[in-house]
C-alpha positions in Angstrom: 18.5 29.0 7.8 14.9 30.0 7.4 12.8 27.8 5.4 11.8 29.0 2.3 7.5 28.9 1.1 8.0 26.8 -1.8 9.8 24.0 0.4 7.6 24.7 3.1 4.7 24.3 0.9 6.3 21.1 -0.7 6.6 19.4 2.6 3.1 20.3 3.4 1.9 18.7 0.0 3.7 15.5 0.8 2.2 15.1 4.4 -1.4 15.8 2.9 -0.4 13.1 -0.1 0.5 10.5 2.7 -2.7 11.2 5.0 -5.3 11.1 2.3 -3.3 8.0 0.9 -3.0 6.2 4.8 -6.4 7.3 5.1 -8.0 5.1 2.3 -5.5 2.3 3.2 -6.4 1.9 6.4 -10.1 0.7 5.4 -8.4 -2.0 3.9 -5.7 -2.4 6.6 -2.4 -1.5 4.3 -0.1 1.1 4.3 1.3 3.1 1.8 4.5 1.0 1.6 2.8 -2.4 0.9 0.8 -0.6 -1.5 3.9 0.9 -3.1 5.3 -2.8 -3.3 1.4 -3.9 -4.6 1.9 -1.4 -7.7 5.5 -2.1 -8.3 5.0 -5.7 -8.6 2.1 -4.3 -11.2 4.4 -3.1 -13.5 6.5 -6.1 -14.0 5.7 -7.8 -16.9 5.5 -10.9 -14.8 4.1 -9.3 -11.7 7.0 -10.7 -10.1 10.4 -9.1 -8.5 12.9 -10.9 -6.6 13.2 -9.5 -2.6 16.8 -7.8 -3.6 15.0 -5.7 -6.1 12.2 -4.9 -4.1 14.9 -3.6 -1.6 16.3 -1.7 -3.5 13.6 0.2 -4.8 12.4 0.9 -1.0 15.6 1.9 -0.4 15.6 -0.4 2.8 16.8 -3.2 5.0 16.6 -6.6 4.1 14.8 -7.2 7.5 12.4 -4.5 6.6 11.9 -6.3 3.4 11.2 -9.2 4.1 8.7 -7.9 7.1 7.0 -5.8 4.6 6.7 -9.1 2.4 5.6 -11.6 5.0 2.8 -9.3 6.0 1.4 -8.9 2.5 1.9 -12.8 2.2 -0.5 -13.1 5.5 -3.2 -10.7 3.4 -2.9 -13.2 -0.1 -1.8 -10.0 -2.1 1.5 -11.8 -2.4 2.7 -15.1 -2.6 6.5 -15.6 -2.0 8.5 -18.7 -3.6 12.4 -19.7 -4.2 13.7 -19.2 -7.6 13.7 -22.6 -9.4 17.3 -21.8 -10.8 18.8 -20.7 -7.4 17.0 -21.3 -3.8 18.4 -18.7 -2.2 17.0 -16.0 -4.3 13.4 -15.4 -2.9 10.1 -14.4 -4.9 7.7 -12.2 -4.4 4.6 -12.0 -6.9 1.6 -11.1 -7.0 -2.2 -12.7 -6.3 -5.4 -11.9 -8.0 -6.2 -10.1 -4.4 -3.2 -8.0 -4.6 -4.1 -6.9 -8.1 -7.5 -6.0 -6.8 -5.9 -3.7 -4.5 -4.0 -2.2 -7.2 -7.1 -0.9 -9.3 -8.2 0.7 -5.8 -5.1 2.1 -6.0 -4.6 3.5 -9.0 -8.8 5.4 -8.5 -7.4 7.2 -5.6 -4.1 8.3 -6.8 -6.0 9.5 -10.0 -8.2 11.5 -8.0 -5.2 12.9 -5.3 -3.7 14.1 -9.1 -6.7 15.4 -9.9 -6.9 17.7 -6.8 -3.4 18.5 -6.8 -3.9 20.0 -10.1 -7.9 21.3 -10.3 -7.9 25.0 -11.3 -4.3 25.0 -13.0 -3.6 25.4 -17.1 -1.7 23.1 -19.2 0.6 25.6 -19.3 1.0 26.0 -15.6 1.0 22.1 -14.7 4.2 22.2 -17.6 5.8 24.7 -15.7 4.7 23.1 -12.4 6.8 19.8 -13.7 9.5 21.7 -14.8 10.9 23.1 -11.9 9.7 20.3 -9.6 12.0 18.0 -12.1 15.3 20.7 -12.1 14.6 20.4 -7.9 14.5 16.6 -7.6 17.4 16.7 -10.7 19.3 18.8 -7.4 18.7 16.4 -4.9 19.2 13.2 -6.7 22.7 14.6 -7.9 23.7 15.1 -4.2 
């Protein structure tokens, strides 16, 4: 089946997402999975998640967890600890470093939005999310 323009064109998006992110990573010697981690342990109230959670919002391995972890451990953006109510549960929260990184973060995702949608009305960006939401609605039903 021939690819369609509008999924060609999404898949070019995404790769041009992850360079310009990788790109401004890589000054500071992350990738764009420890940074995902970095702002999901953000948005806790507590800035902390246990490892299971954290795998399962990667979608991945418990090796590849714990890998991800240790090496953001090594960088002081995270610390990693037992649960006081049950030692095998493991930890992961965040430094004042790794918040640092997050605020970094956050600047260049706000500016990769605000490419993405320079030159386009309100009214286009609303149709914009619209049908991007009834696609991803299509594959996350799957």
């Amino acid at each position: 089946m021939i690819e369609s323009d509008a999924v060609r064109y999404i898949k070019h998006i995404n790769d041009c997402l992850k360079k310009r992110a990788n790109n401004s990573l890589r000054n500071e010697g992350l990738t764009l999975m420890q940074s995902h981690v970095l702002l999901k342990l953000q948005e806790t109230p507590d800035h902390r998640m246990t490892f299971k959670e954290i795998e399962k919002d990667l979608h991945v391995a418990q090796s590849t967890t714990a890998g991800l972890l240790g090496r953001l451990q090594e960088k002081h953006l995270i610390e990693c600890c037992d649960d006081p109510k049950d030692k095998r549960i493991k930890i992961a929260c965040l430094t004042a470093c790794g918040v640092g990184h997050c605020a970094k973060a956050r600047k260049n995702m706000a500016e990769s939005h605000r490419l993405m949608l320079q030159g386009l009305t309100q009214e286009e960006i609303d149709t914009l999310t619209e049908l991007l939401s009834k696609v991803y609605s299509n594959l996350e039903n799957e």
